[in-house]
C-alpha positions in Angstrom: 96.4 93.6 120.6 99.7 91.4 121.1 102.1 91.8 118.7 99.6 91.7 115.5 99.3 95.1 113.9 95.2 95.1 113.0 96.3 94.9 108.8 97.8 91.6 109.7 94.7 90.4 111.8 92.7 91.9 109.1 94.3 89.5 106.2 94.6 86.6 108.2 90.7 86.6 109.0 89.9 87.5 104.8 92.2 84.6 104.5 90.3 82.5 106.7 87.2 83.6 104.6 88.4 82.0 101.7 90.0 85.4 100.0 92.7 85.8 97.7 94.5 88.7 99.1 97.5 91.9 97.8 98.4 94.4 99.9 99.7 97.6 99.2 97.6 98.3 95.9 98.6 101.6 94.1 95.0 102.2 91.2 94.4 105.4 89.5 91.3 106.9 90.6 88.9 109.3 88.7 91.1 112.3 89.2 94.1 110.5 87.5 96.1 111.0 90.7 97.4 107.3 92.7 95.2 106.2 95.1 96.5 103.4 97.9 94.3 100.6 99.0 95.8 98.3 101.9 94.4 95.4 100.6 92.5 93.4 97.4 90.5 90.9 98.2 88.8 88.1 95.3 86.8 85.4 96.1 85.2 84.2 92.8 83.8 87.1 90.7 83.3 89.1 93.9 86.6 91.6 94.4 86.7 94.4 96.7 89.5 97.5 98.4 90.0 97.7 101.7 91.1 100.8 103.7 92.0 99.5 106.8 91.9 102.2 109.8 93.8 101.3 113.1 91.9 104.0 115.2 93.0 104.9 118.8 90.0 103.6 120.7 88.8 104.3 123.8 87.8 101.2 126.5 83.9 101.7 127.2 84.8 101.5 130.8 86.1 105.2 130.4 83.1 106.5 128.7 80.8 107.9 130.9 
């Protein structure tokens, strides 16, 4: 993937979109306890959180 980690390809293409983006977000969920979003993302009245998951994937060639 180059020298890109997939959060920074993952902001830059919201950003592309038209979002208004924070990292890092720190909200209290139901339970009271901190929960940590990697990103916030606004466009108008929409707003969402994004987990982002860098998963160790496997090439489709190897699949059998």
């Amino acid at each position: 993937m180059g020298d890109s980690s997939f959060l920074d390809l993952t902001t830059k293409y919201f950003r592309q979109k038209g979002y208004e983006i924070e990292r890092d977000v720190i909200l209290e969920g139901f339970s009271g306890l901190p929960r940590k979003f990697d990103l916030f993302i606004r466009k108008g009245s929409e707003q969402r959180l994004v987990w982002i998951k860098d998963w160790k994937r496997t090439p489709s060639s190897v699949i059998p």
